[in-house]
C-alpha positions as CSV (number, residue, x, y, z in Angstrom):
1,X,-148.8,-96.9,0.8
2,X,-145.8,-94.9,-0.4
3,X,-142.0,-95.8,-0.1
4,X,-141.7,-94.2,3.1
5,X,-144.5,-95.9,4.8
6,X,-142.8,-98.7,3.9
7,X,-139.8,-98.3,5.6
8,X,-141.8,-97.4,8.7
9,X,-143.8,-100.6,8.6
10,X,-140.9,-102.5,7.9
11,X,-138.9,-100.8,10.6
12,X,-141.8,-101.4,13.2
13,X,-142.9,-105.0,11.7
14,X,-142.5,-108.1,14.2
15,X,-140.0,-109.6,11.5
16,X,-137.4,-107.3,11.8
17,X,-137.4,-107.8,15.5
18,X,-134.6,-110.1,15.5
19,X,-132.6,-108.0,13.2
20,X,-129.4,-106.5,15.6
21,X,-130.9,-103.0,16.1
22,X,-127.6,-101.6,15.1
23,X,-128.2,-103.4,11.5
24,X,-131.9,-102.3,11.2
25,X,-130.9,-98.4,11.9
26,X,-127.9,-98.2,9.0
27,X,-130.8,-100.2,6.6
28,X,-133.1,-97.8,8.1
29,X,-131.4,-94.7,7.7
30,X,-129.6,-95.3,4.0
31,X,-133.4,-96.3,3.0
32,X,-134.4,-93.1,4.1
33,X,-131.8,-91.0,2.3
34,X,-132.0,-93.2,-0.8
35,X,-136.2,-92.7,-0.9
36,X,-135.1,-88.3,-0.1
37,X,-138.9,-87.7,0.7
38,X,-138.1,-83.5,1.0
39,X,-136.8,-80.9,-0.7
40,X,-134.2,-80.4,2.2
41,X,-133.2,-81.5,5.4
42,X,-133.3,-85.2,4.5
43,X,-130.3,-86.2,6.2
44,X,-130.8,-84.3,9.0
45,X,-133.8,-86.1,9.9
46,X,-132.6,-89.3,9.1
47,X,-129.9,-89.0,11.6
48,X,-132.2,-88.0,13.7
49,X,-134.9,-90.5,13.0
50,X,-131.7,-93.2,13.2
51,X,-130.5,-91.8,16.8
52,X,-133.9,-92.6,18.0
53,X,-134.1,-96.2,16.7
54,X,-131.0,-96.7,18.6
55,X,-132.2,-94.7,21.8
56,X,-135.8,-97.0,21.8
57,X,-133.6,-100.1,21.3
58,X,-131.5,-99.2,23.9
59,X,-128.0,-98.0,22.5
60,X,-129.2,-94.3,24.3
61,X,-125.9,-93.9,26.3
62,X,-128.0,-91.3,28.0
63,X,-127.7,-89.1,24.9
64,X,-123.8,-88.9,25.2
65,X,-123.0,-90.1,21.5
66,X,-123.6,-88.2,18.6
67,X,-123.3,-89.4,14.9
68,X,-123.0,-85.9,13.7
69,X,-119.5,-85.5,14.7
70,X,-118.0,-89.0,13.0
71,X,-120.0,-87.9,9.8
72,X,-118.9,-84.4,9.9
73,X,-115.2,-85.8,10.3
74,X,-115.9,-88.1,7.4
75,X,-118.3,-86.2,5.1
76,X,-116.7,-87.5,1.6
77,X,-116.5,-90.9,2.8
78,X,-120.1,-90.8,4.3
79,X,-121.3,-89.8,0.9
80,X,-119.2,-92.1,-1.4
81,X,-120.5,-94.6,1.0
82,X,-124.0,-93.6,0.8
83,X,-123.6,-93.7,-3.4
84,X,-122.2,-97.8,-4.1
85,X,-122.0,-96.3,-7.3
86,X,-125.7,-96.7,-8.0
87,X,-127.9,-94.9,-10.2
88,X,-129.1,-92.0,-8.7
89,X,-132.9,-92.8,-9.3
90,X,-134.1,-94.6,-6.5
91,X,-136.2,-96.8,-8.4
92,X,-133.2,-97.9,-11.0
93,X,-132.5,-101.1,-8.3
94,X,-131.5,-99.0,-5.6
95,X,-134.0,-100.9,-3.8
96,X,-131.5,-103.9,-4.3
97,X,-128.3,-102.7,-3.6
98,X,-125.3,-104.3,-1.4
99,X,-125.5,-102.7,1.8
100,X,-123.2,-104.4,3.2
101,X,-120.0,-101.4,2.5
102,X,-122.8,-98.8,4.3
103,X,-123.6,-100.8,6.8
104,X,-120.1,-101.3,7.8
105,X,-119.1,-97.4,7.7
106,X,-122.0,-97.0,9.8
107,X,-121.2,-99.6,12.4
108,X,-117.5,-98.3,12.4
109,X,-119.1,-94.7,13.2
110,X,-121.2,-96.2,15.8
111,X,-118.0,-97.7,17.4
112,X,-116.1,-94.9,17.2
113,X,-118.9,-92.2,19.0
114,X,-119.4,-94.8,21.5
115,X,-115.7,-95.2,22.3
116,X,-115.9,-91.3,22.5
117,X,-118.3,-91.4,24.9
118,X,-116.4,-94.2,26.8
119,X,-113.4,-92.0,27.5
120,X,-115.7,-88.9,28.3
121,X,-117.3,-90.8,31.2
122,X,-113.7,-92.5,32.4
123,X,-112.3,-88.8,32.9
124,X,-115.6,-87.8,34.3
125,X,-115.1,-91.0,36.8
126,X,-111.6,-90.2,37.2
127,X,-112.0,-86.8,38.2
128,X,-115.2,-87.7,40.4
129,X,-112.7,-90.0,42.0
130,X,-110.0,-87.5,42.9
131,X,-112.4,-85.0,44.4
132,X,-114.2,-87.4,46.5
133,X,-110.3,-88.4,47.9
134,X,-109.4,-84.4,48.0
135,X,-113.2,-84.2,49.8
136,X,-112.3,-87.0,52.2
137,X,-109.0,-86.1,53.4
138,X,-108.9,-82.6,53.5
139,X,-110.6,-79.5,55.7
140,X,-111.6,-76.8,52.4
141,X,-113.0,-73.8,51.9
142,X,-114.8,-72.4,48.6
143,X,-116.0,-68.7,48.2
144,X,-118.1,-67.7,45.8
145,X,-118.5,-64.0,44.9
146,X,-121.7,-63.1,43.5
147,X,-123.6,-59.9,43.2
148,X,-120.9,-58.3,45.8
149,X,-121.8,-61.0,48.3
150,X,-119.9,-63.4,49.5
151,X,-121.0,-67.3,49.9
152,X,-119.0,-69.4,51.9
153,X,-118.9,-73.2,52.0
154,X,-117.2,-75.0,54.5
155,X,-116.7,-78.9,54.5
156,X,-115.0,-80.9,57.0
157,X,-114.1,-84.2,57.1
């Protein structure tokens, strides 16, 4: 088996299953951009690869968080992160190295999307909240113009 089948087992192995899936994706996905298995799009696919570990683990937040946007805000700290100062061989004892500064930038991302996410869907509830009490209090009228015609919805309360 190669490097990267390795991570897979390891990721999908019954010992890792009481490993905080939070924990197991940062292992997973610095693993996966330390081993670099293409030419190009390597961290592309291990965000993506990472988002999924979370979704199947249950962190999904119905696809409302996205790790893209902390990284992009963060790029040099992301990849100073990524480095520890290790060789740049993965085989020169990157296999041992301290993940313990990645894995908290990676939790701190993690936190931060998901508070994103949190305030998107209090505004969304807080503006659910005034329609329904404009909807329940109020006689309105909405017209719509499309292709010259005119739609018009009525609700009463």
């Amino acid at each position: 088996m190669d490097i990267a089948e390795d991570l897979v087992a390891w990721v999908n192995s019954p010992e890792t299953y009481t490993i905080p899936v939070t924990i197991k994706a940062g292992i997973f996905m610095w693993q996966f951009l330390m081993i670099h298995p293409y030419m190009d799009g390597n961290g592309r696919t291990a965000r993506m690869l990472t988002t999924y570990l979370l979704r199947r683990d249950g962190y999904g937040l119905k696809g409302m968080f996205v790790l893209e946007n902390f990284y992009d805000r963060n790029l040099a700290e992301y990849y100073r992160r990524l480095q520890l100062g290790l060789h740049h061989n993965y085989y020169f004892r990157r296999n041992e190295a301290e993940l313990t500064p990645w894995l908290g930038f990676f939790v701190d991302g993690l936190a931060e999307v998901f508070q994103e996410a949190a305030a998107i869907v209090s505004e969304k509830s807080t503006q659910m909240m005034r329609l329904k009490s404009f909807r329940n209090g109020t006689t309105f009228r909405i017209y719509f113009h499309v292709n010259r015609s005119v739609f018009r919805l009525l609700s009463c309360s």
